[in-house]
N, C-alpha and C positions, 0 to 999 in steps of 0.2 A: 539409524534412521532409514527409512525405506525411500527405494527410488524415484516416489510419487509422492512424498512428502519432502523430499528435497528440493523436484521439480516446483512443487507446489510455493516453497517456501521463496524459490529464486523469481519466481515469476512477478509475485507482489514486490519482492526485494526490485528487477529492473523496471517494473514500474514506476514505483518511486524514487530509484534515481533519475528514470526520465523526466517525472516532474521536476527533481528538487535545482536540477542541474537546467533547464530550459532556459533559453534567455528572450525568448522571440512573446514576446506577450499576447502576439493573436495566436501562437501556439501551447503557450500555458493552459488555459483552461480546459481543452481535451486531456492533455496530460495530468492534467489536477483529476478533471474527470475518470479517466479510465488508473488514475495510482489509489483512487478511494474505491474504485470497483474491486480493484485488484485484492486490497486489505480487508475490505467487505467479505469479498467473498473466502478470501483464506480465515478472517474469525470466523466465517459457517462451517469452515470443515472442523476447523481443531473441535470445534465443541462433541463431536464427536469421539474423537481421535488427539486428545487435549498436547498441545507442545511442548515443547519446551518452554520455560520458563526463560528464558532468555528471549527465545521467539515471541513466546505474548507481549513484554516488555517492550520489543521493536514493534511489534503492530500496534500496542494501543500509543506509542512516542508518533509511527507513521501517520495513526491515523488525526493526532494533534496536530501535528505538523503543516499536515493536508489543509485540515480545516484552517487553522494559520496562514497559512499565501493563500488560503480560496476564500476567507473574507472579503466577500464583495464580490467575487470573480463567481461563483456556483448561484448565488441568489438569486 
């Protein structure tokens, strides 16, 4: 793995554990916000550059997840 796809990979990774771990509820929603930017934008690059198989697995788990606590909270 290259050093800018590890970056890449960790970036979306502490994204979402910033959301998943939040407990302040006026501070959730940016964090919901910016952990599905995060995922977002790491599936643009792989489609490129496609991942690991294990990698796509945690982003399309992340980006359910996201949508799951942001029910109601993103709308």
């Amino acid at each position: 793995m290259q050093v800018s796809q590890a970056n890449n990979q960790s970036v979306w990774k502490q994204a979402y554990q910033d959301a998943l771990f939040e407990t302040d509820q006026a501070r959730l929603r940016p964090k919901l916000e910016a952990a599905l930017r995060a995922v977002d934008d790491r599936l643009f690059e792989v489609r490129s550059n496609p991942p690991t198989h294990r990698e796509l697995m945690e982003l399309e788990d992340a980006k359910r997840a996201i949508g799951f606590l942001s029910k109601g909270e993103l709308e």
